[in-house]
C-alpha positions in Angstrom: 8.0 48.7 18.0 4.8 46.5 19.1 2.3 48.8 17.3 4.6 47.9 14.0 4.4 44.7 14.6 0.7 45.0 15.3 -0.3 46.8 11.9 2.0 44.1 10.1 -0.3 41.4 11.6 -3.5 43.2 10.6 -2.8 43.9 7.3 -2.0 40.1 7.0 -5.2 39.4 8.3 -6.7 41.6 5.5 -4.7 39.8 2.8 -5.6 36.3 4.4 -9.7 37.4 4.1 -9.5 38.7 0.4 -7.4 35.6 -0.5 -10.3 33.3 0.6 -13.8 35.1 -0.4 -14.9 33.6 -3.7 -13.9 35.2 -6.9 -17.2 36.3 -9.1 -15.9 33.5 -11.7 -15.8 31.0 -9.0 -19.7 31.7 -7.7 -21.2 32.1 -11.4 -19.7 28.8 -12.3 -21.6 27.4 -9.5 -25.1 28.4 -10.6 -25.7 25.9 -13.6 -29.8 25.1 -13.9 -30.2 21.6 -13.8 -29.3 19.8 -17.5 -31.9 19.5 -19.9 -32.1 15.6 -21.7 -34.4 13.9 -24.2 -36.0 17.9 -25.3 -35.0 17.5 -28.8 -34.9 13.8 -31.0 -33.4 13.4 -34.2 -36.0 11.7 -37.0 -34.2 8.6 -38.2 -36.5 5.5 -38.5 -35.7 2.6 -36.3 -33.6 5.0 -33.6 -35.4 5.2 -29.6 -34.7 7.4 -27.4 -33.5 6.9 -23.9 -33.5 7.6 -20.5 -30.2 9.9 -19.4 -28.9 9.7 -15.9 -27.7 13.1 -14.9 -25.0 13.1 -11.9 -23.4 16.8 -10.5 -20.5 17.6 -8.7 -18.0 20.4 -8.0 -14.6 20.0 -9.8 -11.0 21.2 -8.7 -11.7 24.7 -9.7 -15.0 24.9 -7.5 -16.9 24.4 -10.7 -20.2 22.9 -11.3 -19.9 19.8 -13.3 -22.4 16.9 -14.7 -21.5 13.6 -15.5 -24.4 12.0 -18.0 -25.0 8.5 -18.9 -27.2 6.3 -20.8 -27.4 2.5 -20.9 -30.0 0.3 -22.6 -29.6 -3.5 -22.6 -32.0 -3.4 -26.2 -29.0 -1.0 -27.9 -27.2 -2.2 -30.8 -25.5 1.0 -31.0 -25.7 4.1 -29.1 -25.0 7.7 -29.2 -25.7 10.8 -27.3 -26.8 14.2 -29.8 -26.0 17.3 -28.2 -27.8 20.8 -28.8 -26.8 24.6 -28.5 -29.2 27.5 -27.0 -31.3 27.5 -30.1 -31.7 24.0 -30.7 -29.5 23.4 -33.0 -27.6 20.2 -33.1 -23.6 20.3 -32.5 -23.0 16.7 -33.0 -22.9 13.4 -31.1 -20.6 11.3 -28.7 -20.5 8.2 -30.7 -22.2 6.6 -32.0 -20.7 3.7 -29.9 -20.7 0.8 -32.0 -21.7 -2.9 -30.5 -22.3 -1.1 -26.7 -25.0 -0.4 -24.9 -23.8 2.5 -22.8 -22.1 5.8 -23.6 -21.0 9.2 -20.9 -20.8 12.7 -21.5 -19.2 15.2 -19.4 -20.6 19.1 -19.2 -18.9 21.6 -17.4 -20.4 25.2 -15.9 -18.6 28.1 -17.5 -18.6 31.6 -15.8 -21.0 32.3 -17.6 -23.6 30.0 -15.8 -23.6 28.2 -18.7 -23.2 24.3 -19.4 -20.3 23.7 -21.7 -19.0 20.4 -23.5 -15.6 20.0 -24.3 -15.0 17.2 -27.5 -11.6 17.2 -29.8 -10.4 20.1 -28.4 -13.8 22.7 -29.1 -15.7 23.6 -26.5 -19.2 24.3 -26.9 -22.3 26.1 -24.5 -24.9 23.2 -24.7 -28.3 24.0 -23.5 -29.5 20.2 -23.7 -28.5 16.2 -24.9 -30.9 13.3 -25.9 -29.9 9.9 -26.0 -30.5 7.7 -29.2 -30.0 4.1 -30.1 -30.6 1.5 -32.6 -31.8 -1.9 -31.7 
């Protein structure tokens, strides 16, 4: 009766370890490279680029996420253009009209790959500039 009892316990044990080790989704959507910002500007005449503050953290799913940001006190307007994997552009958040600051939010896939998430399609982007107009 106690070695029962014993081999129950172990094979809990076994279930308890496999339940905790991270699943391959879990690790690989962890191992985002840093964000790429200001690689790529758009041409229109009186538009700047600027600086974009990049902030990372883990989300509920023990993802990699990045929040980005970018403020100017000169912008009339302000947008942020986002580009895939071969530099194509897939569109802007904004432009914000009468503000000086807009946010993004990129999320790592399983993939290792940064995604963006904007009226419902989700997107792998591989970098985002920030534009304004004074």
């Amino acid at each position: 009766m106690n070695a029962k009892i014993i081999l129950i316990f172990s094979g809990i044990g076994v279930i308890n370890l496999h339940a905790c080790e991270p699943s391959a989704s879990y690790t690989t959507c962890r191992n985002c490279d840093p964000f790429d910002t200001n690689i790529r500007r758009t041409d229109y005449p009186n538009t700047f680029v600027e600086k974009i503050t990049v902030s990372y953290g883990v989300n509920a799913d023990g993802c990699k996420f990045a929040t980005l940001q970018c403020l100017s006190s000169a912008a009339k307007d302000i947008l942020m253009e986002w580009y895939d994997p071969s530099g194509s552009s897939l569109g802007t958040t904004g432009a914000v009209k009468h503000t000086q600051k807009v946010i993004g939010l990129i999320t790592c896939n399983q993939n290792s790959e940064w995604t963006f998430t904007e009226n419902g399609k989700t997107e792998v982007v591989q970098s985002a500039t920030c534009e304004y107009i004074q």
